[in-house]
gemmi code that builds the backbone of each chain (N, CA, C; Angstrom):
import gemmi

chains = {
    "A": [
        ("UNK", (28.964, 22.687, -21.191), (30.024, 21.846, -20.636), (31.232, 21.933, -21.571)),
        ("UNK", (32.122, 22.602, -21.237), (33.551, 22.378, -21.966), (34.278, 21.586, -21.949)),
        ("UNK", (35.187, 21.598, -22.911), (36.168, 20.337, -22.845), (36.830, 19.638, -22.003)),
        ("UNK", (37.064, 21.116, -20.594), (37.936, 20.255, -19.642), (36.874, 19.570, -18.938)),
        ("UNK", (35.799, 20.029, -18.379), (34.660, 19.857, -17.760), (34.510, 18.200, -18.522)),
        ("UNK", (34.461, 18.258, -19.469), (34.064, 16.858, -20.205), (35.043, 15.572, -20.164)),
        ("UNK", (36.632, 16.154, -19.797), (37.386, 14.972, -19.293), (37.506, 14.621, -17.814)),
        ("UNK", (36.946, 16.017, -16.899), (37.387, 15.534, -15.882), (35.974, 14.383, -15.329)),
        ("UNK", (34.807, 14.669, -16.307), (33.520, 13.407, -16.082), (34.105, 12.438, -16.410)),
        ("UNK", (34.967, 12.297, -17.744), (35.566, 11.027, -18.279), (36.472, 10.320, -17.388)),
        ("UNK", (36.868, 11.083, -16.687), (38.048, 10.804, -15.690), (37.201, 9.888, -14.529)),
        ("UNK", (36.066, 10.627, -14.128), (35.361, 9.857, -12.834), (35.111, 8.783, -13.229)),
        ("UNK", (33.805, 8.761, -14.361), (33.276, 7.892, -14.568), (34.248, 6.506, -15.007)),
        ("UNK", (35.274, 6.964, -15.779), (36.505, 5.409, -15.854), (37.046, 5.171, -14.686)),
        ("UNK", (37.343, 5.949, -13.846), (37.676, 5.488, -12.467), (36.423, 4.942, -11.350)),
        ("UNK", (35.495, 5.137, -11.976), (33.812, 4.401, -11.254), (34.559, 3.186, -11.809)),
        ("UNK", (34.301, 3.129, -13.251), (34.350, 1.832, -13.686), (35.510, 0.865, -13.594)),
        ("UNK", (37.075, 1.684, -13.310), (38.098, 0.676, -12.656), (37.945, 0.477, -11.308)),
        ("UNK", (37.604, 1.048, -10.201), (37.823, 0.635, -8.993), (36.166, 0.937, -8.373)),
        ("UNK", (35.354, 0.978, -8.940), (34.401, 0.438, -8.100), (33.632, 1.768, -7.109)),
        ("UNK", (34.608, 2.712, -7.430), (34.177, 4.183, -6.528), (34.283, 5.264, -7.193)),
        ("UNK", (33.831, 6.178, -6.633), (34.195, 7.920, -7.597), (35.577, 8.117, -6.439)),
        ("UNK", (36.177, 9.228, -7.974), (37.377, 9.307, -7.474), (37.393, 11.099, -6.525)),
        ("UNK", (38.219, 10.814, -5.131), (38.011, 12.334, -4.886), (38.756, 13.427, -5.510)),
        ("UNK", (38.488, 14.741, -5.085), (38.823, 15.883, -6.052), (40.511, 15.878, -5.654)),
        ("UNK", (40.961, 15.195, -4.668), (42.338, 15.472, -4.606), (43.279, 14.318, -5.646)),
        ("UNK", (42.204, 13.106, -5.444), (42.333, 12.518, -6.557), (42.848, 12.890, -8.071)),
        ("UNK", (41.691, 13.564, -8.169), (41.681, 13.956, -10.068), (42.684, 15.186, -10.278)),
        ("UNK", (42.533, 15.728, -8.955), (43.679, 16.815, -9.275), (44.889, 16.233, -9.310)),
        ("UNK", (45.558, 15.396, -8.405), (46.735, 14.275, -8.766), (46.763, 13.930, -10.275)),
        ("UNK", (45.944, 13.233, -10.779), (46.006, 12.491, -12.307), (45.728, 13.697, -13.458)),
        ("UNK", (45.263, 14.795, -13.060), (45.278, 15.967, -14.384), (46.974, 16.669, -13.866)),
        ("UNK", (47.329, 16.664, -12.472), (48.341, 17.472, -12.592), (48.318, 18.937, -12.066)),
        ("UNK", (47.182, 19.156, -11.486), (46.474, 20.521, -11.446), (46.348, 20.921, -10.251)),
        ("UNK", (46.099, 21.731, -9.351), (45.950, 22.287, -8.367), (44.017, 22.248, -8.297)),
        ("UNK", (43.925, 21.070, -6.820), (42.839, 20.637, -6.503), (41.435, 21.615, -6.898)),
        ("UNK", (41.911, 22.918, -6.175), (40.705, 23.674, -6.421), (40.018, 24.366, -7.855)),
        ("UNK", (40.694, 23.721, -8.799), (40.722, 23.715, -10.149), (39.583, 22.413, -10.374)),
        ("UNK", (39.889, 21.350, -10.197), (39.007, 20.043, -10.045), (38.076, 20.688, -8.976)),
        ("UNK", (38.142, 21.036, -8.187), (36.485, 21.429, -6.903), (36.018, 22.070, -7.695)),
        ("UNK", (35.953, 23.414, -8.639), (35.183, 23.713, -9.240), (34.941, 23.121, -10.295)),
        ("UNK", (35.511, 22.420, -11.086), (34.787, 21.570, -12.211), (34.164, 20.646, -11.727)),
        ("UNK", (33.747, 20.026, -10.592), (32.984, 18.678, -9.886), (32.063, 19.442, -9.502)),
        ("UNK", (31.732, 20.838, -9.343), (30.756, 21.709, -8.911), (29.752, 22.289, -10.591)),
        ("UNK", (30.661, 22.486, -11.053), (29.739, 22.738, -12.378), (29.453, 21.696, -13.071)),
        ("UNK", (29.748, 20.357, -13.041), (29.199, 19.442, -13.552), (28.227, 18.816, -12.561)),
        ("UNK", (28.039, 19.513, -11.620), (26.596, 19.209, -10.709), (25.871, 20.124, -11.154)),
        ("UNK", (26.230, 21.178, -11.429), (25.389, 21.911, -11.627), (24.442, 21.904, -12.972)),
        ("UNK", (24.935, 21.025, -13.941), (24.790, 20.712, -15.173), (23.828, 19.223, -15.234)),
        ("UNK", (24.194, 18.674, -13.980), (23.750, 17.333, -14.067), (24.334, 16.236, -14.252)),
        ("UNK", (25.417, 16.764, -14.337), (26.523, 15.456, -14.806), (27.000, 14.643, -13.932)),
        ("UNK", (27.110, 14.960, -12.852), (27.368, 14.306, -11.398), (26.375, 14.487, -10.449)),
        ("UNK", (26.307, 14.031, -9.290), (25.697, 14.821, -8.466), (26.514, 14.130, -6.973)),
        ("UNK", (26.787, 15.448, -6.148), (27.455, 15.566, -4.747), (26.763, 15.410, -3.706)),
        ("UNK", (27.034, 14.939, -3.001), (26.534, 15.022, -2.041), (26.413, 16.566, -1.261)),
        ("UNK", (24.872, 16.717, -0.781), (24.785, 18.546, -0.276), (25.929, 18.847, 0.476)),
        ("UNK", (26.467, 20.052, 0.120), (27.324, 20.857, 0.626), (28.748, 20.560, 0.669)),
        ("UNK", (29.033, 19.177, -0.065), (30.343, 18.721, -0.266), (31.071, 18.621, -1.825)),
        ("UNK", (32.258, 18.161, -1.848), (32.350, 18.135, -3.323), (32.354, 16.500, -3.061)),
        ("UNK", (32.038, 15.692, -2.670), (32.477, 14.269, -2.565), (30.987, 13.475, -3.743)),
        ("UNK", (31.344, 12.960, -4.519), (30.250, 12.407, -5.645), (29.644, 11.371, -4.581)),
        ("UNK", (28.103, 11.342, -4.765), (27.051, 10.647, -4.322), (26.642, 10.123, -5.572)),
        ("UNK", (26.282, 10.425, -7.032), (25.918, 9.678, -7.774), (27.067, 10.034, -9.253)),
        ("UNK", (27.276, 9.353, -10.030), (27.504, 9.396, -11.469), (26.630, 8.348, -12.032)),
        ("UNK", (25.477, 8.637, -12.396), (24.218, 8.366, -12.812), (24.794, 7.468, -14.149)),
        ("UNK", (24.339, 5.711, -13.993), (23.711, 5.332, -12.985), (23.729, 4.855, -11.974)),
        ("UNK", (25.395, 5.060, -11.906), (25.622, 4.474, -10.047), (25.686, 5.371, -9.144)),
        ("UNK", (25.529, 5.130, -8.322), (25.166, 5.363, -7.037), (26.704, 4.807, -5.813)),
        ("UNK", (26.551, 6.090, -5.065), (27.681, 5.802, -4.413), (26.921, 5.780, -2.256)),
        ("UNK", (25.874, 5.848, -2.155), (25.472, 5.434, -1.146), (24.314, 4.445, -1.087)),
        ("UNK", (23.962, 4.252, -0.073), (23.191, 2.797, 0.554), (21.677, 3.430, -0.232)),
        ("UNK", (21.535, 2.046, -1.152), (19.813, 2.024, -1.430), (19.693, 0.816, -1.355)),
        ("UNK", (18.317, 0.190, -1.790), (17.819, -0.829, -1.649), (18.712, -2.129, -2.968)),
        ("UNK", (18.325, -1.298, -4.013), (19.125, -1.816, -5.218), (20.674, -1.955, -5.766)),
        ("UNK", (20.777, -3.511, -5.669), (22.439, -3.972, -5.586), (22.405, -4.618, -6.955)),
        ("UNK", (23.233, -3.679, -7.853), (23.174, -4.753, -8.946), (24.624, -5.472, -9.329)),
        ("UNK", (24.900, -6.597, -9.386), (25.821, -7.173, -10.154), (26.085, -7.683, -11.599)),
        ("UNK", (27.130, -6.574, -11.780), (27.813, -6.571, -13.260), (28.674, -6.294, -13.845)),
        ("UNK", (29.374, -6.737, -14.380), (30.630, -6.477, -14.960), (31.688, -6.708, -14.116)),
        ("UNK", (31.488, -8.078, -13.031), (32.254, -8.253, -12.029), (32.438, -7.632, -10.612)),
        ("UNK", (31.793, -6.510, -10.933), (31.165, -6.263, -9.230), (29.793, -5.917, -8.497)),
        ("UNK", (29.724, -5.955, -7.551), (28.439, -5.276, -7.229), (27.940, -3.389, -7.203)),
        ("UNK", (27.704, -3.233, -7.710), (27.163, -1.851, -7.449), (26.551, -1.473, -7.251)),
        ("UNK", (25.809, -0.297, -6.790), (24.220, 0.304, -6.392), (23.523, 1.095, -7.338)),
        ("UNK", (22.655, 1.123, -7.617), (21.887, 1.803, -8.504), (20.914, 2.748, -7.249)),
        ("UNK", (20.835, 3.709, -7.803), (20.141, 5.242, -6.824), (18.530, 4.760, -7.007)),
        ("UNK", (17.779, 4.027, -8.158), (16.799, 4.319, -8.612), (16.381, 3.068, -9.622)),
        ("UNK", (14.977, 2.363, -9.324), (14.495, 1.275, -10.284), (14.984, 1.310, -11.427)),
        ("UNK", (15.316, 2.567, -12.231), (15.696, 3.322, -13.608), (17.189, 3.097, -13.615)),
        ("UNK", (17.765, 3.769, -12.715), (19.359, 3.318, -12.675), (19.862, 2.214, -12.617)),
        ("UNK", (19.289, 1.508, -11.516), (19.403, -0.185, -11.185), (19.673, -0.762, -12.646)),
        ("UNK", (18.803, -0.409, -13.637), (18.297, -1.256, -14.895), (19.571, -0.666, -15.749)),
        ("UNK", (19.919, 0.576, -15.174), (20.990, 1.236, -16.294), (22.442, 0.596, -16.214)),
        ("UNK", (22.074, 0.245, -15.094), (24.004, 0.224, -14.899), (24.531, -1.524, -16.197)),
        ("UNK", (23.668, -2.591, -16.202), (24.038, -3.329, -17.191), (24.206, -2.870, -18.418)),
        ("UNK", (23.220, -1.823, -18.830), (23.070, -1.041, -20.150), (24.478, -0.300, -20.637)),
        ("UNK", (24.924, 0.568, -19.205), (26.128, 1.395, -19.349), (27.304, 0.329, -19.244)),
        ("UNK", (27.423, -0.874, -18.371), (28.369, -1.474, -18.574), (28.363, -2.110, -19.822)),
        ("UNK", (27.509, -2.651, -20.993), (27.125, -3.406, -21.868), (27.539, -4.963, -21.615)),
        ("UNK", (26.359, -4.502, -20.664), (26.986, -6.381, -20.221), (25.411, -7.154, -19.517)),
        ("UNK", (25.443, -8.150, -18.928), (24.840, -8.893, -18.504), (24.631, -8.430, -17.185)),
        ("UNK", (23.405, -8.260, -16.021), (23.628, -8.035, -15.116), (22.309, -8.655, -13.988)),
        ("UNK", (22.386, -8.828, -12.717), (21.379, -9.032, -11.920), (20.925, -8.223, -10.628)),
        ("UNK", (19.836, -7.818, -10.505), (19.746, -6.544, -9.583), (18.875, -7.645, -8.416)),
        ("UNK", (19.563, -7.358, -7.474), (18.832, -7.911, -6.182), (18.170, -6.272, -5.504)),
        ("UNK", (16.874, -6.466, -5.175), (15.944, -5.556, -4.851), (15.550, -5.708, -3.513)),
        ("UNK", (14.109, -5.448, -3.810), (13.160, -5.050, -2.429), (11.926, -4.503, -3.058)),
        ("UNK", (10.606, -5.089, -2.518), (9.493, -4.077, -2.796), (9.447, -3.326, -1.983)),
        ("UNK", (9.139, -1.937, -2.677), (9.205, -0.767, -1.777), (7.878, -0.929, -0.902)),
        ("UNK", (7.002, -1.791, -1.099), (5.726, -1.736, 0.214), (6.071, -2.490, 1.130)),
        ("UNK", (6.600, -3.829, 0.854), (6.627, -4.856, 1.789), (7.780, -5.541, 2.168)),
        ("UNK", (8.826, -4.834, 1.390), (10.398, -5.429, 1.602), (11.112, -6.717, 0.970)),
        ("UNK", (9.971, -7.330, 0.621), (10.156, -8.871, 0.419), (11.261, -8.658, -1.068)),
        ("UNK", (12.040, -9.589, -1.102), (13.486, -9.662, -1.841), (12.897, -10.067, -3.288)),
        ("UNK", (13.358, -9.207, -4.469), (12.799, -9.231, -5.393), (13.950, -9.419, -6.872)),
        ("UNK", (14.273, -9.995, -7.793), (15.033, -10.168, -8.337), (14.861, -9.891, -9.932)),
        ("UNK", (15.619, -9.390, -10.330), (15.622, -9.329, -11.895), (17.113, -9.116, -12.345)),
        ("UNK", (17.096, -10.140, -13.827), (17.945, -10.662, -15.033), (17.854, -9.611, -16.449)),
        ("UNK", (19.357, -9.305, -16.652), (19.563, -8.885, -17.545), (20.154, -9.105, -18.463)),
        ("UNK", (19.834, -9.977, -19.407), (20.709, -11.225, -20.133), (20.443, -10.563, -21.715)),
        ("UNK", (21.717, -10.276, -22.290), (21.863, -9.512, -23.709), (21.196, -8.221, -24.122)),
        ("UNK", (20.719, -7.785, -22.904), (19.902, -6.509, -23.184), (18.364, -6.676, -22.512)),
        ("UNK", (18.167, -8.258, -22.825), (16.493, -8.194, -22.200), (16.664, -8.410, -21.186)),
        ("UNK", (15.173, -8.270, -20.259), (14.803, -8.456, -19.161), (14.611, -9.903, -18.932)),
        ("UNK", (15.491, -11.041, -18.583), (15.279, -12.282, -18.946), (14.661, -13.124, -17.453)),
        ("UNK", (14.524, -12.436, -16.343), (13.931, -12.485, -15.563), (13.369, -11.675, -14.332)),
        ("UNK", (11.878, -11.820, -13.570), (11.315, -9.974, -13.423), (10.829, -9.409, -13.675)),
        ("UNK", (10.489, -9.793, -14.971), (9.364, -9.394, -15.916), (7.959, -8.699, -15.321)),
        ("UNK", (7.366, -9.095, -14.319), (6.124, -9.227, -13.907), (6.766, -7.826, -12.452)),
        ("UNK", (7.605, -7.460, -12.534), (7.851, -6.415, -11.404), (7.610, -5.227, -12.277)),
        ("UNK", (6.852, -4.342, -11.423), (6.250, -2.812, -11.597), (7.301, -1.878, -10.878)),
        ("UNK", (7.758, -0.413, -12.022), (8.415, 0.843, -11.618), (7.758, 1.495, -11.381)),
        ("UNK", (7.601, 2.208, -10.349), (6.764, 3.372, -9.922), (7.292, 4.590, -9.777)),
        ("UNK", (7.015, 5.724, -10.513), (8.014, 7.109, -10.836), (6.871, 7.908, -10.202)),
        ("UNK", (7.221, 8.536, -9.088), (5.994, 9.236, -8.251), (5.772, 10.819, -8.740)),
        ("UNK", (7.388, 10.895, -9.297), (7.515, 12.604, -9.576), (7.561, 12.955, -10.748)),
        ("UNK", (6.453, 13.795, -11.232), (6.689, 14.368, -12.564), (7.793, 14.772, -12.929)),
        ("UNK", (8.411, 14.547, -14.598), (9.883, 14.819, -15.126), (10.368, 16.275, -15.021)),
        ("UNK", (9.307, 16.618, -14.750), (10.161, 18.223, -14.898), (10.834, 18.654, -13.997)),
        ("UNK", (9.890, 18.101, -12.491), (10.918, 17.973, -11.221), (11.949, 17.142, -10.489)),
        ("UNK", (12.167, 16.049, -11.394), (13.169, 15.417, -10.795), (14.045, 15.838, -9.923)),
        ("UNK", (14.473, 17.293, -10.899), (15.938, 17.160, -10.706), (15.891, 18.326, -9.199)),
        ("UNK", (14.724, 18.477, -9.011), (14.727, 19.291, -7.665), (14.764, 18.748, -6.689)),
        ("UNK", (15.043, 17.206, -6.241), (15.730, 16.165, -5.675), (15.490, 15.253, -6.122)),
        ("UNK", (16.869, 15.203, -6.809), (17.084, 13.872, -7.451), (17.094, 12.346, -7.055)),
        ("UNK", (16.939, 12.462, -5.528), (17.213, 11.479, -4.383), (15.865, 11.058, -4.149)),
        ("UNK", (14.665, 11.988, -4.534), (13.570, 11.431, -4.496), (12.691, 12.072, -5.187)),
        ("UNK", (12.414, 10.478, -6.195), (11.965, 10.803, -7.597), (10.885, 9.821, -7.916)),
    ],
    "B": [
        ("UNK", (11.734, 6.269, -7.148), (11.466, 5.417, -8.235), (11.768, 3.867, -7.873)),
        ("UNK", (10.746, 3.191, -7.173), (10.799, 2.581, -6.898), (10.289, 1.051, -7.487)),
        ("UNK", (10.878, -0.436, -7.031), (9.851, -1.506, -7.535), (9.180, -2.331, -6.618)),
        ("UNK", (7.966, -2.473, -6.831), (6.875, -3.311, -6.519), (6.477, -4.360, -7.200)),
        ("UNK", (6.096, -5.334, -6.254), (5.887, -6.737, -6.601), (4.402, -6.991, -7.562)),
        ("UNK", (3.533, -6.039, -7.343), (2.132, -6.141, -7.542), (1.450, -5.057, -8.089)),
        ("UNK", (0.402, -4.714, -8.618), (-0.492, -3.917, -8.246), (-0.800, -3.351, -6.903)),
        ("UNK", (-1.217, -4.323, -6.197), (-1.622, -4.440, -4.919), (-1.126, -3.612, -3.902)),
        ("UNK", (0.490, -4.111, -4.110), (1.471, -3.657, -3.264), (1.757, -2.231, -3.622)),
        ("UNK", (1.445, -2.024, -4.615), (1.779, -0.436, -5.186), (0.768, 0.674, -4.754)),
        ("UNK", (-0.505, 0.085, -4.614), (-1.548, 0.545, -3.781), (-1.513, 1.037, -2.525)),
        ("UNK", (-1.171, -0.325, -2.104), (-0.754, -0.534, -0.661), (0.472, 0.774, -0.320)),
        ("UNK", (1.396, 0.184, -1.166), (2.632, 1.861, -0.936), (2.044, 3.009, -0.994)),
        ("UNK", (1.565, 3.358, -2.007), (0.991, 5.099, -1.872), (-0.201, 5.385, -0.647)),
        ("UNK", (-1.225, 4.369, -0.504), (-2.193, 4.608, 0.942), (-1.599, 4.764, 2.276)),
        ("UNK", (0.135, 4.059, 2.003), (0.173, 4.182, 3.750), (1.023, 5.161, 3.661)),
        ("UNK", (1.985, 5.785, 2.609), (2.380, 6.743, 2.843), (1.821, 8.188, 2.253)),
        ("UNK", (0.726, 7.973, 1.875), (-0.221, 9.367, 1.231), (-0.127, 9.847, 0.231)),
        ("UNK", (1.287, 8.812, -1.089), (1.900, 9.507, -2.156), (0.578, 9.302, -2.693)),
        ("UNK", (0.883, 10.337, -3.908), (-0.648, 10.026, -4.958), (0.080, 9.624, -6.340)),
        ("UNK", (-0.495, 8.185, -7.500), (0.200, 7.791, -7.895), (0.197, 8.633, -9.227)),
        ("UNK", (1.830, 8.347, -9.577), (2.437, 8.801, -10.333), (2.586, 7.850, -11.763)),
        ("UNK", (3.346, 7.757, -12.157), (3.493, 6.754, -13.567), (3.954, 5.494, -13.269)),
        ("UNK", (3.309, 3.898, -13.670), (3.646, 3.009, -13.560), (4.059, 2.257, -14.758)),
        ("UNK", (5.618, 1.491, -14.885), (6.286, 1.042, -16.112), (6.178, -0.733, -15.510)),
        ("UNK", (5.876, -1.297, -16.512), (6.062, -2.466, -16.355), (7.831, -2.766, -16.300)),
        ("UNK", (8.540, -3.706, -15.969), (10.164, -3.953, -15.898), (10.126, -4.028, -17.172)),
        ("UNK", (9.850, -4.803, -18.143), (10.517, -4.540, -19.179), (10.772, -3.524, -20.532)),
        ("UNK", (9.580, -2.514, -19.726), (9.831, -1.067, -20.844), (10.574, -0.277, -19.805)),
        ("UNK", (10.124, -0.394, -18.275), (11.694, 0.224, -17.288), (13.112, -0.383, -18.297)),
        ("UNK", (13.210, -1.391, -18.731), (14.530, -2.182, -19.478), (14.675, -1.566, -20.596)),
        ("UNK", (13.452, -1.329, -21.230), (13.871, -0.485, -22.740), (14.278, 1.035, -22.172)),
        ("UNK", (13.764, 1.207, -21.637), (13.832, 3.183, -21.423), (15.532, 2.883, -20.408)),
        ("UNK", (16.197, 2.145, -19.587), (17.269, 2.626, -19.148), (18.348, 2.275, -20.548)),
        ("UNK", (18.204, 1.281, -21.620), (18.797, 0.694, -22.684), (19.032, 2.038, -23.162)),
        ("UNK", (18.130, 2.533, -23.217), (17.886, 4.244, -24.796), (18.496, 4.927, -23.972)),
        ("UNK", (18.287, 4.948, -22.297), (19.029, 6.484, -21.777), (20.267, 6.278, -21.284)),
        ("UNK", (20.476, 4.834, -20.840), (22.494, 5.057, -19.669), (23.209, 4.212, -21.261)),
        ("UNK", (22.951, 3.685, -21.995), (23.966, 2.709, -22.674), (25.204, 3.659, -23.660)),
        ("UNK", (24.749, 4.723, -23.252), (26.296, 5.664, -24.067), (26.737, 6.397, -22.826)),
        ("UNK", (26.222, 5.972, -21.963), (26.954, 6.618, -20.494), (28.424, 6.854, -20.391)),
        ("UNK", (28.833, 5.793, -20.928), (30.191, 5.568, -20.499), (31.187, 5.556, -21.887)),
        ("UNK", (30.569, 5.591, -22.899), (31.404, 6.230, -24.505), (32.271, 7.165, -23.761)),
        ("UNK", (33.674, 7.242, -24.296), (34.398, 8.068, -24.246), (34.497, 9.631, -24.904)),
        ("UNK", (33.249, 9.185, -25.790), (33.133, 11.041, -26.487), (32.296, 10.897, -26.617)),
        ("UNK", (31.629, 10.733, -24.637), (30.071, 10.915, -24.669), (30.080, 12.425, -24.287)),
        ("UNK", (28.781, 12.967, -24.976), (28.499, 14.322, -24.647), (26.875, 14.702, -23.810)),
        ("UNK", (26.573, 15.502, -23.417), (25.141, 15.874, -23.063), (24.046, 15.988, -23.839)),
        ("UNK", (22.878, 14.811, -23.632), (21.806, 15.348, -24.688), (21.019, 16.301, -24.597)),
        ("UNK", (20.447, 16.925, -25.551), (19.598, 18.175, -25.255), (18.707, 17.442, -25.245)),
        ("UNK", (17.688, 18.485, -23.977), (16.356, 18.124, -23.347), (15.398, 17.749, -24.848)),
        ("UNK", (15.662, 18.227, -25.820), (14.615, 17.528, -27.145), (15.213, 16.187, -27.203)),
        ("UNK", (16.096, 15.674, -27.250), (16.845, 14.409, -27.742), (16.130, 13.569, -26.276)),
        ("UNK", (16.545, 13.862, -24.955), (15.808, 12.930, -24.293), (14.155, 12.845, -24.053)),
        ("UNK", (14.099, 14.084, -24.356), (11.990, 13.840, -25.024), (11.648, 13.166, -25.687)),
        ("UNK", (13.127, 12.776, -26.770), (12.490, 11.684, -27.732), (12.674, 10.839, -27.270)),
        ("UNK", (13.435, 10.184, -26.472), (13.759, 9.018, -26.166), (12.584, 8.289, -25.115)),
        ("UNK", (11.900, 9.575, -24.468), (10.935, 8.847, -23.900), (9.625, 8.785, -24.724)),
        ("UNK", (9.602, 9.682, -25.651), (7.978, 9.562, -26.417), (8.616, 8.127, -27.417)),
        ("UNK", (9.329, 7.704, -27.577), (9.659, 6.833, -28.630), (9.087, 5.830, -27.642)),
        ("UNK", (9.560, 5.376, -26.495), (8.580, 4.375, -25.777), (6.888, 4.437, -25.215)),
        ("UNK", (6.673, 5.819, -25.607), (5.238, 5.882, -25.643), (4.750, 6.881, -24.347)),
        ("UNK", (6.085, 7.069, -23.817), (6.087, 7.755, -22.294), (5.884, 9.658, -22.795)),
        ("UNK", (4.419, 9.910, -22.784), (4.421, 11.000, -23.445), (3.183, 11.774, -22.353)),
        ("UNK", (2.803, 12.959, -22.450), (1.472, 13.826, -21.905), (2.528, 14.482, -20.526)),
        ("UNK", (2.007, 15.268, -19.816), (2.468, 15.830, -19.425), (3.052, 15.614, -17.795)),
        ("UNK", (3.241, 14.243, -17.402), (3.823, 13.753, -16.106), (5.377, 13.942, -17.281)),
        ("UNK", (5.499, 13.214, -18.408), (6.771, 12.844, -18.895), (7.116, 14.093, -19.268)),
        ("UNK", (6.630, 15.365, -19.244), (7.106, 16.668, -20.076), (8.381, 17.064, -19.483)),
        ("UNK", (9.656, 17.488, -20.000), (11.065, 17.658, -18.870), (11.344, 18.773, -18.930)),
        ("UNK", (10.204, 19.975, -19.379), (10.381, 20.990, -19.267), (9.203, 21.701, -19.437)),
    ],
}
model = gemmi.Model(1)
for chain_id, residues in chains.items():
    chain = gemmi.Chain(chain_id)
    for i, (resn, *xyz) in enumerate(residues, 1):
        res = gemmi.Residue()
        res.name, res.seqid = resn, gemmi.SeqId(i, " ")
        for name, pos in zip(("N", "CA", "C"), xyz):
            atom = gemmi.Atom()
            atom.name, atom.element = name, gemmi.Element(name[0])
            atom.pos, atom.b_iso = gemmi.Position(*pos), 0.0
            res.add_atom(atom)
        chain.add_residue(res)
    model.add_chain(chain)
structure = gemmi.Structure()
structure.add_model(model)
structure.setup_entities()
C-alpha cells in the first residue's frame, strides 16, 4: 500500500467518521483534485489489499471495516450516531475505533429476539452473558467477507 | 459472525441451518479481541498489520490452533 493509496483510506475513513457515510470516488476525486479514474483505481487496490471492501462489481464502498455501509442486524450507537457494524466483531469495533462509549442493539441470530450490549470505557458493561459465533475458519474469511 | 443469546440457541442455529460449529467467544473476549484489532483503525498514520502482528493479537487472547490460523 503506498502513500497515495494510504491517504486516499485516510480520506474515506475521516469522511465515514464526519458524515456518517463512505465518500464516492467522484467524491475523493473532487477533494484530492484529481481526475476520478485515478481514485477508481486506488478504491480498487485497496480492496484488493483489504482495506476497504466494495460492493461486487462496483467501486461504491460496502464496508470500511468496522463499519458497514449496508443493512445488518447490528446498529451500534456511538460517537453520536448510529452506525452498522457488518459483524458481532465489528459491531464491538466500531466503539473501540471511535474511542468512545457505545451501545449495539442486536438480534439473536436463531431466534431474533432483541439483544443488547454496553460499552462503557472499553468494557463490556452490559451483555456479558451473549455468545459470538465465528462459523468460518480465519484463513477463509476473506473469501467472503460477508459471510464469516 | 454472529450473536446468540444461549448455548441453546446456538445449537438450535447450526441444526436448522446445517452449519457445523465453528468457534464460540464469550462477549467479553469478542470486547477484548475487537479493542486489540479496530482501536487504531482510525489513527491518522495508521498503516497495515502484517499477518504475524495480527496472529499475535489473536494468540495473545488465547485464540490459537488451527480454526484461528490466517494463513
Amino acid at each position: 500500500m503506498d502513500a497515495f493509496e494510504l491517504d486516499v483510506r485516510r480520506h474515506v475513513y475521516f469522511s465515514v467518521v464526519a458524515n456518517g457515510g463512505p465518500p464516492t470516488t467522484r467524491e475523493t476525486a473532487e477533494a484530492f483534485g484529481l481526475p476520478e479514474p485515478d481514485i477508481v483505481d486506488a478504491y480498487r487496490r485497496l480492496h484488493d489489499a483489504h482495506a476497504l471492501v466494495l460492493f461486487p462489481d462496483t467501486t461504491e464502498i460496502w464496508m470500511a471495516n468496522p463499519f458497514c455501509f449496508a443493512p445488518t442486524p447490528h446498529r451500534v450507537t456511538a460517537g453520536g450516531r448510529t452506525w452498522t457494524g457488518t459483524c458481532c466483531w465489528d459491531a464491538l469495533g466500531i466503539p473501540s475505533a471511535l474511542h468512545t462509549d457505545g451501545e449495539i442493539a442486536t438480534e439473536c441470530a436463531c431466534c431474533g429476539d432483541p439483544l443488547r450490549l454496553v460499552v462503557r470505557d472499553g468494557e463490556l458493561a452490559d451483555g456479558a452473558d451473549t455468545l459470538c459465533h465465528i462459523l468460518v475458519p480465519a484463513r477463509r474469511w476473506w473469501e467472503d467477507i460477508g459471510f464469516t | 459472525m454472529v450473536y446468540l443469546r444461549s448455548e441453546e440457541h446456538l445449537r438450535r442455529w447450526l441444526d436448522e441451518r446445517g452449519f457445523e460449529l465453528g468457534a464460540t467467544l464469550e462477549a467479553p473476549t469478542m470486547n477484548e479481541l475487537a479493542r486489540a484489532w479496530w482501536r487504531s483503525r482510525l489513527d491518522p498514520g495508521w498503516l497495515p498489520r502484517s499477518a504475524d502482528e495480527s496472529q499475535a493479537i489473536l494468540a495473545g487472547l488465547g485464540l490459537t490452533g488451527d480454526f484461528w490460523a490466517l494463513s
